[in-house]
Structure formats: structure tokens, C-alpha cells
C-alpha positions in Angstrom: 89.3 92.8 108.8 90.8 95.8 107.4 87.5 97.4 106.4 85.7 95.8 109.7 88.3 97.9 111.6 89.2 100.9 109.7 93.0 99.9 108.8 94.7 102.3 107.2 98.6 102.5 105.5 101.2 102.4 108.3 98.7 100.9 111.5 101.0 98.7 113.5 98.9 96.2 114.5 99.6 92.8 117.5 97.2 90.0 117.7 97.0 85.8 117.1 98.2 85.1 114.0 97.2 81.0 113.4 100.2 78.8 112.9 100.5 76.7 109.6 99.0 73.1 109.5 101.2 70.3 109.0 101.1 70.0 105.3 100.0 73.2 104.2 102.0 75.7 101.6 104.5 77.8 103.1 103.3 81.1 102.8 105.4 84.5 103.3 102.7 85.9 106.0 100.6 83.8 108.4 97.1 85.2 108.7 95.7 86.9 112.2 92.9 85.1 113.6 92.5 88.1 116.6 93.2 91.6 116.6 94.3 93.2 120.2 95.6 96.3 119.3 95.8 98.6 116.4 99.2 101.6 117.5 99.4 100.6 120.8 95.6 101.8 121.2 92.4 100.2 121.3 90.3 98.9 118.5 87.8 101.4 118.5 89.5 104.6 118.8 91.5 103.1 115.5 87.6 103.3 113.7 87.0 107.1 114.8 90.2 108.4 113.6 89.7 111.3 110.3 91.2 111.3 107.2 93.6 113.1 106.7 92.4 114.4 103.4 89.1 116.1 105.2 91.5 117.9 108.3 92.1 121.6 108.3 95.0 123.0 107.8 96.9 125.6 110.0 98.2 128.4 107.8 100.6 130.7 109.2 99.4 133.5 111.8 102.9 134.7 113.3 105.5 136.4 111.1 109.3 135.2 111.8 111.9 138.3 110.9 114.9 137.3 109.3 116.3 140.8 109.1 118.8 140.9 112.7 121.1 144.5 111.3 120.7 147.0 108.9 124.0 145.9 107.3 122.9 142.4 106.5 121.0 142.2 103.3 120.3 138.6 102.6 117.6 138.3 105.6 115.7 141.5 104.7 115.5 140.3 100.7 114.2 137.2 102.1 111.6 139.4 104.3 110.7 141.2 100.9 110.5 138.7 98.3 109.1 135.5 100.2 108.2 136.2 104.0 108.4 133.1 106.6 105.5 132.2 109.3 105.1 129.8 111.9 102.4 127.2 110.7 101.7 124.1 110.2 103.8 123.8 106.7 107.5 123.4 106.0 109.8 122.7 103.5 112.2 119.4 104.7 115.5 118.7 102.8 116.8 115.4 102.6 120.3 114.9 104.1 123.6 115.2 102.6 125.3 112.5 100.9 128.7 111.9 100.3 129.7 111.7 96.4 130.4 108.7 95.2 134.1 108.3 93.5 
């Protein structure tokens, strides 16, 4: 089923799944007899999707200024020595954590 329908990592998928017989092995997941739905979508818009490996990307066009008065220098040296745009890329930090005693 997952190459039938084009499942990929992460698809949050809803169908029948077919209840154990009397007898059988327990097993951790019961297996889907139907698929109705693959992210709240239908089944074949799940098959047309790209990879994401083959899309474009958007590289920055716009230029964001840092610099806001003469008398600050840490925006302008950041203007200078690595300029910021608005694309599609960013740089995400995760979260602070409190130190453990």
C-alpha cells in the first residue's frame, strides 16, 4: 500500500484497520484493510505531490537593513560582514533550557 499510494514519512493517514481473530498473536499495530484519507486529503492528490528533493528553492531577493543610527555599530558590522534577505531560508535555534543542578 505504501508504494500503491505514494506514502511518504510523516502522512497521517484514517481508514479500516481489520480487528484481530480470536486466537491470533497480539500484535503492536493492527493492519488497514481500506485507506480513506491520506492528511485530511484525498488519495490521489497524496500520489501527485513532488519531492521535496527536486523543488526549487527561493533564495533571497529583498535585502533587510539592520543599521537603524549612525551611532549603533553592531547592526552595520552585521550589514558588512554577513548581510540578511528575506527568502525562503533561516537559521532556527532551539529553545532555552534551564540548567540542571
Amino acid at each position: 500500500m505504501v508504494k500503491k499510494l505514494g506514502l511518504r514519512k510523516g502522512d497521517l493517514v484514517t481508514g479500516v484497520i481489520r480487528t484481530p481473530r480470536e486466537g491470533e498473536r497480539k500484535e503492536k499495530f493492527n493492519p488497514m484493510v481500506r485507506i480513506d484519507t491520506i492528511n485530511g486529503g484525498e488519495l490521489e492528490s497524496a500520489r501527485q505531490r513532488p519531492d521535496f528533493a527536486k523543488l526549487t528553492p527561493l533564495y533571497p531577493q529583498e535585502r533587510l537593513k539592520l543599521e537603524t543610527t549612525p551611532t549603533q555599530m553592531a547592526g552595520r558590522i552585521i550589514d558588512l560582514v554577513a548581510p540578511i534577505g528575506k527568502g525562503q531560508r533561516h537559521c532556527s535555534f532551539p529553545r532555552r533550557r534551564p540548567a540542571r543542578p
